[in-house]
N, C-alpha and C positions, 0 to 999 in steps of 0.2 A: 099883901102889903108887908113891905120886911119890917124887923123890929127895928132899925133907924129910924125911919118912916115915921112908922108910929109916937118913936119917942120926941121927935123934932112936933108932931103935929101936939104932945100932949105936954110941950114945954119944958122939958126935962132935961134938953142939950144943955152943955157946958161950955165955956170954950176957955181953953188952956195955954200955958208955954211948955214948950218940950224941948229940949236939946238933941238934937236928931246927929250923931255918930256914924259916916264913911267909911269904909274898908276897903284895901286893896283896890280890885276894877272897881267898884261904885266909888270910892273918890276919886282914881284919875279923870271917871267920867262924871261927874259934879263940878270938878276941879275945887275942893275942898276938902277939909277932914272932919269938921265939926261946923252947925250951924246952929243956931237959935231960932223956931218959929214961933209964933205967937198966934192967941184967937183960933188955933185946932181945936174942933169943934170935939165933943167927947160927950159917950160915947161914940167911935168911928167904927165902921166896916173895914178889917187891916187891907183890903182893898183900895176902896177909898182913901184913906192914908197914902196908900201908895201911889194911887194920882194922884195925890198933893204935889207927893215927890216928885213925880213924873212931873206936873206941872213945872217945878220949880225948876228942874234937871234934865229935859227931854231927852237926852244924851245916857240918859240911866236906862231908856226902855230897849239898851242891846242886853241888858240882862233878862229882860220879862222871862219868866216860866221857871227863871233860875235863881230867884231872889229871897230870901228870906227874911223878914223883918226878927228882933229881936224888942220886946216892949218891956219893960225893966228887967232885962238878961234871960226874959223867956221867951225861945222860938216861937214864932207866931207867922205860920203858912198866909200868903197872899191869898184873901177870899174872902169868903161870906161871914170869917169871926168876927165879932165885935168886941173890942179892947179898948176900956176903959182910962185916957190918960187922965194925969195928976200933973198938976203943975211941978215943974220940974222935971219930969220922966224923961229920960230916955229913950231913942228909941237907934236900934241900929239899924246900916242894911248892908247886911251880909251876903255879899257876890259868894257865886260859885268857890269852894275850898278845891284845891288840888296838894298833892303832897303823896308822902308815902311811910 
């Protein structure tokens, strides 16, 4: 049983507003730069999270495997971590960088 799991069955979920931040491709494919969501649940699987996005943005999963989320300014890989938001928090998502 993962520790989400556990924590929703032992009452301890939260649910939050975050202000979730665009960048580059993940905004042209959102078609926004900033949005407000409400009632994210928290603790989340940054997974999970990211089908939220996905839910909200289905047009964002040309980036899957190349995505990084960013949860108050710290990298945080698509997976199995759990990242605790806070009302207000931020969270970015950070498309593929190219540059030199």
């Amino acid at each position: 049983m993962s520790a989400q799991v556990s924590e929703l069955r032992s009452g301890s979920v939260r649910f939050g507003s975050v202000c979730v931040l665009y960048f580059a491709q993940s905004a042209e494919l959102a078609g926004l730069k900033e949005e407000h969501l409400v009632a994210v649940p928290t603790p989340i699987s940054s997974q999970d999270l990211w089908g939220l996005l996905l839910q909200r943005h289905p047009r964002l999963s040309a980036l899957r495997d190349h995505v990084v989320l960013a949860v108050r300014q710290q990298y945080v890989a698509v997976g199995d971590q759990l990242v605790t938001l806070g009302d207000g928090d931020e969270v970015a998502v950070v498309p593929p960088l190219s540059g030199g």
